[in-house]
N, C-alpha and C positions, 0 to 999 in steps of 0.2 A: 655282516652288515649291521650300520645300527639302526634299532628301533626304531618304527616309525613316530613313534611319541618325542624321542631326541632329536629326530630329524627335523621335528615341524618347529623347531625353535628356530628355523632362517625366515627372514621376510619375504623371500622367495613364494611366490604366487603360480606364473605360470613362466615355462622353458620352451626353446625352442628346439629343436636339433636336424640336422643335416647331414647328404655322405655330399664330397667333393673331391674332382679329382679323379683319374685312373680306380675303377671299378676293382675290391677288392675279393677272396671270398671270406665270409666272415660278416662282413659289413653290415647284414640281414641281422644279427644273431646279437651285434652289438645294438643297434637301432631296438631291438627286443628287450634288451639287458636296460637300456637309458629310461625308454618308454615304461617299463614295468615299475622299477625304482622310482623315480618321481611318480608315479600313481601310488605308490605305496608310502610316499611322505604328503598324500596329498597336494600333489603341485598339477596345476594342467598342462598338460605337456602339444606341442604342435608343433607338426610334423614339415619341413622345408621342401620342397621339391624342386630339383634338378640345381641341387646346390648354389652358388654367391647368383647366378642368373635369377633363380626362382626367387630367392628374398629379394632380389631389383623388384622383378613383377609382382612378388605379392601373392605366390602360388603356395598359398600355406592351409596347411589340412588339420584338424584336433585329432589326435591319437589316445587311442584308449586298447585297453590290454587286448578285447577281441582282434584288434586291429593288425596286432603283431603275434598272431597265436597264429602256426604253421607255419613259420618262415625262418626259424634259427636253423634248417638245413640245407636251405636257398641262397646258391650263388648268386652274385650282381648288389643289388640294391633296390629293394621296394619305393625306396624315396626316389630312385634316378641320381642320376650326375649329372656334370657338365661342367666344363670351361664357360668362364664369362669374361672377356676383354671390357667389359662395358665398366665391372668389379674391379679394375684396374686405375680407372679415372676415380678424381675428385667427386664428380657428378654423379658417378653410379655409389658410388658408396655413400654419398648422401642421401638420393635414393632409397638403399637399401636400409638405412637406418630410420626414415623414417615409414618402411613398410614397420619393421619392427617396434617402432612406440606406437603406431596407430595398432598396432596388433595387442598391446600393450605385455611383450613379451621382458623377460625382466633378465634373461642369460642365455647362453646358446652353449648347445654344444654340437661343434664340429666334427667329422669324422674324416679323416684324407690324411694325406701325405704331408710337406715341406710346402708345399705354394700353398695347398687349405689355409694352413697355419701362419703364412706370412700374411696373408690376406687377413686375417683374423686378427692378427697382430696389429699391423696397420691401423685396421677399422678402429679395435678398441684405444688406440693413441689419437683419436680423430674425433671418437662420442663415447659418452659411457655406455659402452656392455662389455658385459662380462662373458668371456668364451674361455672354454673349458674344451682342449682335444681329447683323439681318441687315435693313434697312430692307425691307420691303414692303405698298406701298401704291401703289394709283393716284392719290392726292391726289399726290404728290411734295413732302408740306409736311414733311419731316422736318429740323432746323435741322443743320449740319455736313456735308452731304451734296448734291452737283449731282442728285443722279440717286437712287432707289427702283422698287424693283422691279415694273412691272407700269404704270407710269406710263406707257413707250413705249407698248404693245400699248392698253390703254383709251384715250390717243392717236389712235391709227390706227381703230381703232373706231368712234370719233365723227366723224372726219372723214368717212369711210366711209358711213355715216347721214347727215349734214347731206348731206354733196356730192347723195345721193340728195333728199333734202328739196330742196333747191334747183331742183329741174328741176321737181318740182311745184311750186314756189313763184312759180317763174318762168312756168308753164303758166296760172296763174292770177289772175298778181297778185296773191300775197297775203302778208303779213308772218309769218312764222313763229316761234313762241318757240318755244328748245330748252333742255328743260333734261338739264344734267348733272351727275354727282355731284362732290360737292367744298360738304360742308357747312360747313367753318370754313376753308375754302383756295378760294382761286381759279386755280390754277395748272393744272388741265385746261381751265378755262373759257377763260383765257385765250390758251392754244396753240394748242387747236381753234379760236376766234373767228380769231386770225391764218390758221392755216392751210386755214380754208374761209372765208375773207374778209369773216365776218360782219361786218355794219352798225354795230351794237351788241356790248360783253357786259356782262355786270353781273356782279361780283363781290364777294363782301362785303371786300377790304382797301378797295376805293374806292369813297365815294360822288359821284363826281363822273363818273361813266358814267351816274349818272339823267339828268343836264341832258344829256348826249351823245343818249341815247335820246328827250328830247321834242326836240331840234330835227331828230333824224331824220325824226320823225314830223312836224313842221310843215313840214318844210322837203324832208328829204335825198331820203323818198319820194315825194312830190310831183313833185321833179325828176328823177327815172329813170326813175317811172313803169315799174316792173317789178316787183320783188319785195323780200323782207327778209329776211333771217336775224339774230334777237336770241338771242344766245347765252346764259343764262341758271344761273350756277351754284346747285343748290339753296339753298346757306343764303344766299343775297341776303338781306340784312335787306327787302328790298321784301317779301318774301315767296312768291319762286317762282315759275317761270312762270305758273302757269292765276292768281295771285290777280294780276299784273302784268296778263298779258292781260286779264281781265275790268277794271280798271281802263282798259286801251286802250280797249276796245271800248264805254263810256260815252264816254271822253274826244271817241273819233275814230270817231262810227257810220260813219263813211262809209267805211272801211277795212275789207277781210276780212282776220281777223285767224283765226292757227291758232295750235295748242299742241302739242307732241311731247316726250314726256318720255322720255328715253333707258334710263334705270333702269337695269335689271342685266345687260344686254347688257353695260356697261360693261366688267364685272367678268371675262367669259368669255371665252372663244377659246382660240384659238395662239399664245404668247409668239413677237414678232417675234424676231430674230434679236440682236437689242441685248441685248433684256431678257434670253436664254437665256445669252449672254456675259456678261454683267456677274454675272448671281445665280452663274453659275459662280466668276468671279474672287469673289468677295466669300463665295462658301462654302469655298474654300480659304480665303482670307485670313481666316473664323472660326477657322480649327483652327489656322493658324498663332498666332493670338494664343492661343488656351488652349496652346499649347502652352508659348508664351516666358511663362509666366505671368501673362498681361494678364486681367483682370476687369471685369466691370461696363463694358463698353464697346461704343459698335456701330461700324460695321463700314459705313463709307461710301469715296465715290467723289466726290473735288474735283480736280477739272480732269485730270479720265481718272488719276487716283492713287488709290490705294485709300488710306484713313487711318482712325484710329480717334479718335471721339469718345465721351468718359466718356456716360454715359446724363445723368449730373446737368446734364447742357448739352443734353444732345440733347433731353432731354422739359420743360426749361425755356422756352429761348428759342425763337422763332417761324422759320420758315423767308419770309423776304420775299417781298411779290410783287417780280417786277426790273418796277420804274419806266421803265426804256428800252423793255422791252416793250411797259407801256401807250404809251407815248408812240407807236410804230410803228403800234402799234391804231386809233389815233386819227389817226395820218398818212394811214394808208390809206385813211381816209374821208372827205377833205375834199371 
């Protein structure tokens, strides 16, 4: 990091920052990382609550280091979340811009996903501020970026679950669909599927995991004669686990066939040990850029580097499924 003496050459005064968005874990640890760094270039930093809603109303708090001391192993969000349809109008984002000048806040830095960030984007085409993200999300779909916050730990989560599904699955013989969250991403589905050896996953980038999952079922269980694990991420265009299963269970009565939907356990816990390192580097590396006078950009991590991608790329283009992946998925199970 640099110096607080080369830091204090921006005209930067005081920052705001906020989480928004689906609740990551992590999000505590980066809120820690942003807060500390501007106290340490001298900037006064002030805290948003319940994200684009909370700066409508004005529900803005001063932060100072005791304030974020004991929470970098805390799941959720100290500041709160929330959805704001109000943040979506002309009106609320004017609003919200002038909570901000009367606050006489001079930049912001956001913390959330793709909608955070298009919100962000917007606003600063509409008034001067300057936002500066922070990706977190457990989808890990954000495009410019290997890595998002909170993707490890919902990771280890599902693996965690399945591994435990599997002993009953195996106890019974019986095929299991799991779903987990990742509704326009397939990129937890796909991890956990590798990393608890599922049979199956189904993802909405590929439809050619349905033909994978009937010849499991004609063929792959048949021949092991033990158990299943079908990975299943929410937005499958099939429709999700229970309506995929109840489709099983016509096809194939002679199969016991089970459904576990993982939900929002996803979302909770203790940030592993990655996740609390990296939102750390990447809430410094925020205030670094407002500092050098960088805008409208987030604030990711390409091959363990931190780098900054304009928003106008980041909330455009798509973040790929990697193709070598599937391929591995499907090796697995010959």
């Amino acid at each position: 990091m640099k110096t607080a003496e080369k830091m204090n050459r921006s005209a930067l005064s005081r920052i705001a920052l906020f989480t928004s968005g689906g609740d990551a874990p992590g999000m505590n640890a980066a809120i820690r990382a942003v807060t500390r760094a501007a106290i340490a270039a001298n900037l006064e930093v002030i805290g948003i609550r319940r994200g684009y809603q909370g700066m409508i109303e004005g529900d803005f708090q001063p932060l100072y280091a005791s304030d974020v001391s004991g929470i970098i192993h805390l799941g959720g969000t100290m500041l709160r979340t929330a959805r704001s349809n109000a943040f979506r109008t002309p009106e609320g984002r004017s609003r919200a811009y002038e909570q901000l000048k009367n606050a006489a806040i001079d930049a912001v830095v956001v913390i959330g996903g793709d909608g955070s960030f298009r919100g962000a984007q917007e606003m600063s085409q509409e008034y001067p501020v300057s936002f500066v993200g922070i990706p977190a999300t457990i989808d890990n779909d954000m495009y410019g970026t290997d890595y998002t916050i909170g993707f490890e730990t919902a990771l280890n989560t599902v693996v965690e679950a399945v591994d435990k599904i599997r002993d009953t699955a195996r106890s019974h013989g019986r095929i299991f669909f799991v779903e987990v969250m990742g509704r326009e991403a397939g990129q937890l589905a796909l991890h956990s599927g590798i990393a608890c050896g599922a049979e199956v996953i189904l993802i909405p980038e590929s439809n050619a995991e349905g033909g994978k999952l009937h010849d499991f079922l004609k063929h792959g269980y048949k021949n092991k004669e033990s158990s299943g694990i079908v990975i299943v991420a929410e937005g499958d265009e099939s429709g999700g686990a229970m309506k995929i299963a109840e489709r099983v269970r016509l096809d194939h009565p002679e199969l016991e066939v089970r459904v576990s939907i993982l939900g929002h356990i996803q979302r909770g816990g203790n940030p592993t040990a990655d996740d609390r390192i990296n939102a750390t580097r990447m809430g410094v590396a925020a205030i670094e850029a407002l500092l050098a006078g960088e805008k409208n950009i987030m604030i990711g991590i390409a091959r363990d580097k931190i780098v900054q991608v304009p928003f106008k790329i980041a909330v455009k283009l798509c973040h790929r499924i990697d193709e070598q992946l599937l391929d591995i998925q499907r090796l697995m199970n010959i």
